[in-house]
C-alpha positions in Angstrom: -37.1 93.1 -14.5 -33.4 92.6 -14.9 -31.6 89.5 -14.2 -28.3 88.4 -13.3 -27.4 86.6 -15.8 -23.8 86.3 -16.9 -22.7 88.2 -19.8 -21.4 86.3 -23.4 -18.2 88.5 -22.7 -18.0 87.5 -19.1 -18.8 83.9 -20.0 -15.7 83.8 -22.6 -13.5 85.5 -20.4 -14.4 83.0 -17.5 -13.8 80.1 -19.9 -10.4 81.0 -21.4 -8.8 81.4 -17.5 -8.9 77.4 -18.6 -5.6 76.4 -19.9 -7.5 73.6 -22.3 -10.1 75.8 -23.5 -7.4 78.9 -23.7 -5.1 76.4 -25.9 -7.7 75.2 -28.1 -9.5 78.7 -28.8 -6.1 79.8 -29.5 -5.5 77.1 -32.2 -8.7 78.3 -33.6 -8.1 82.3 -34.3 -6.6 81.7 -37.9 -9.6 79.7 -39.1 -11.8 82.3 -37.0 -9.6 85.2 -38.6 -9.9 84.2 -41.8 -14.0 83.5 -42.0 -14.3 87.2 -40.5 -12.1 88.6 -43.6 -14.3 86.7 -46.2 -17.1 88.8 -44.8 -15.9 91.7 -44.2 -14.3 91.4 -47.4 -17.9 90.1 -49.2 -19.9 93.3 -47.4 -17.4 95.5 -48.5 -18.0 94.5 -52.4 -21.9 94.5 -51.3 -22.3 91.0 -52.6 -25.0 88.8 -50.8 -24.1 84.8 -49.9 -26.7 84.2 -52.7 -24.7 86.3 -55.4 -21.0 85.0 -54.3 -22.2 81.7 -53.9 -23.7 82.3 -57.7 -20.6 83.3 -59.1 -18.4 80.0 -57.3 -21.2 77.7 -58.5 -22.6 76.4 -54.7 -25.3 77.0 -52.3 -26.2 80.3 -50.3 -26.0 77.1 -47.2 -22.3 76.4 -48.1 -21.7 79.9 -48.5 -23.4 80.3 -44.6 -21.7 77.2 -43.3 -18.4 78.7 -45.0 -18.6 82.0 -43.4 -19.6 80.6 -40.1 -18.1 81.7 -36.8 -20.7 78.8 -34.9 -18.6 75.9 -36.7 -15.4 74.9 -37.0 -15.4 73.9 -41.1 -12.3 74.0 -42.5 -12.8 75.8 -45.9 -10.1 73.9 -48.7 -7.5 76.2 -50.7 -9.6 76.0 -53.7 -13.0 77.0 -51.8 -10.8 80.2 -50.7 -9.3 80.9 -54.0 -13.0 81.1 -56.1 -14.4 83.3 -53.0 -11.2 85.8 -53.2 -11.4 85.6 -57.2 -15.5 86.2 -57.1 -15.0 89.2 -55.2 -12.2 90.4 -57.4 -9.6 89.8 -55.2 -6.4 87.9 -54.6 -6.1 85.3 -51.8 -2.5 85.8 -49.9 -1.1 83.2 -47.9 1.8 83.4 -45.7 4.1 81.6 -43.1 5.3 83.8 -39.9 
């Protein structure tokens, strides 16, 4: 039986018609944008949250919490740095 239920997609697209929630999602698409590069970034090199969190000497939790899209944690400079480096690769940072 199928119910009539609202959609996540419809449910988002509902919510940001709301200036406040529009404004405040929209303050949150770098930190969002950056957590979806670390792993795309991290399954591109095939390395698990154990292994990366291994090689940058924390937890596979931190590593979860880090990656995250459920939470707004701000990962530090540093944090971002020893992922980038574990992986092999070079954190950019730029103004626009």
């Amino acid at each position: 039986m199928k119910t009539n239920r609202p959609t996540f997609k419809s449910f988002k697209n509902k919510a940001l018609q709301n200036a406040e929630v529009r404004a405040e999602y929209d303050a949150l698409a770098p930190l969002f944008n950056i957590k979806k590069q670390l792993v795309a970034a991290r399954l591109a090199k095939g390395v698990t949250q154990e292994q990366i969190a291994l090689k940058i000497g924390t937890s596979k939790s931190n590593i979860s919490r880090l990656e995250s899209l459920n939470n707004t944690y701000m990962p530090n400079l540093g944090t971002l740095m020893k992922y980038a480096e574990a992986l092999g690769l070079r954190l950019d940072i730029g103004l626009r």
